[in-house]
N, C-alpha and C positions, 0 to 999 in steps of 0.2 A: 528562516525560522525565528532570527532576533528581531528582523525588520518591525512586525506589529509592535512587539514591545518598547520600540526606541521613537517609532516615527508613529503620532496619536492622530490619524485617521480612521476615518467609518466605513473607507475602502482597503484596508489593508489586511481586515479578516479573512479574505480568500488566500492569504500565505500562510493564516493559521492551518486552513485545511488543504492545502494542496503543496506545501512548502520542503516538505520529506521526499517527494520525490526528487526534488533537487538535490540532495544528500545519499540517499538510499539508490538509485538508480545508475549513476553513473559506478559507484562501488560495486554493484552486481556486474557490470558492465565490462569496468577494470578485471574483475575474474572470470572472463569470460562466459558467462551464463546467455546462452542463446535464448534463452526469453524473456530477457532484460525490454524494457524499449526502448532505449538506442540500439539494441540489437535488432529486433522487431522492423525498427525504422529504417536501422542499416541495409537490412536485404528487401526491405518493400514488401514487407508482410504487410500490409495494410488493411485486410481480410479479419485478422487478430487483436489489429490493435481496434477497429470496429467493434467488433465484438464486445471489447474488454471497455470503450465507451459509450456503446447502448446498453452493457448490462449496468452499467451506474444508474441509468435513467432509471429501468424497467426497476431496480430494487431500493432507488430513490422516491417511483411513483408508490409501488407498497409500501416503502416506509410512512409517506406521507396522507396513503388510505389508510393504516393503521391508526396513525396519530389522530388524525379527522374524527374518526369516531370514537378515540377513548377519553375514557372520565378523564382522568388526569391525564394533559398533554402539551406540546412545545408549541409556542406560539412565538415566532418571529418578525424580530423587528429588523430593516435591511433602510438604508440610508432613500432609496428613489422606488416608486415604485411600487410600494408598498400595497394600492388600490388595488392591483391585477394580483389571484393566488390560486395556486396549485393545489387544495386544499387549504391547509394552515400556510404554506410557508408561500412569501412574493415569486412570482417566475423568476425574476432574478436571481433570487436564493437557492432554484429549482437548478439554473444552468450552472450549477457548480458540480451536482451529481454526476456529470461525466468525466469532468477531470480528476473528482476524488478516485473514482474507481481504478482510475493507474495507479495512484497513492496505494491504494487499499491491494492491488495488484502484486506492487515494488512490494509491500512488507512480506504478502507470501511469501513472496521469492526468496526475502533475506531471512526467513524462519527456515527455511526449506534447507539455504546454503547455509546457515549456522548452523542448525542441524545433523548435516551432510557432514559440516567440516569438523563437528565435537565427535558424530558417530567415528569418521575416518579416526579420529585421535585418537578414542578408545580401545578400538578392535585394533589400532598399531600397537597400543603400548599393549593391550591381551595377547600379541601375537610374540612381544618379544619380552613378554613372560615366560610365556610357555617354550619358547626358545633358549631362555635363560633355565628353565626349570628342566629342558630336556638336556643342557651343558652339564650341571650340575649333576643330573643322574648319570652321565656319561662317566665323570668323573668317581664319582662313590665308588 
């Protein structure tokens, strides 16, 4: 994720977008979260992780029919390649939409399990309130 910043290449913008799952992925992974992809990968789901890199395409090719035809829209500039385009953006720029989509994947996951893990927190400490608060009526 520091690499773009440090090292000034016009190929190193593909770690801007696909660089978190190198962080985010194994930490789901480490908490054991069965639909991590090292999980996925581990048992040879590979049916899923398909899945999870064709729908990058198919909502990468909508993103890029959207942008085609509006007033204001992204027009990219990609180092080689430039001539051949998926609408507005170069095919080059097009084959990143399947890697983004594990990226885009991982963060589910990691809202899902933060989520998961503030809920558990909460309803722990509501639980030994009301534990506390039925001690206290025990006692009165």
């Amino acid at each position: 994720m520091i690499l773009p910043f440090i090292m000034k290449s016009p190929w190193i913008w593909a770690f801007v977008w696909t660089g978190f799952i190198l962080l985010i992925d194994p930490i789901l992974y480490l908490n054991k979260d069965k639909r991590s992809i090292l999980s996925l990968i581990e048992r040879g789901e590979w049916a899923s992780l398909l899945s999870i890199f064709l729908a990058g395409y198919v909502c990468g090719f909508l993103r890029e029919f959207w942008n085609y035809w509006a007033h204001s829209k992204w027009i990219y500039t990609i180092p080689i390649l430039e001539k051949y385009k998926i609408f507005e953006i170069p095919v080059i720029g097009f084959l990143a939409y399947g890697p983004f989509a594990f990226e885009l994947y991982d963060f589910y996951l990691l809202v899902r399990f933060v989520k998961w893990k503030l809920s558990y927190s909460l309803l722990k400490r509501a639980a030994e309130l009301e534990l506390l608060k039925g001690l206290i009526r025990r006692e009165v």
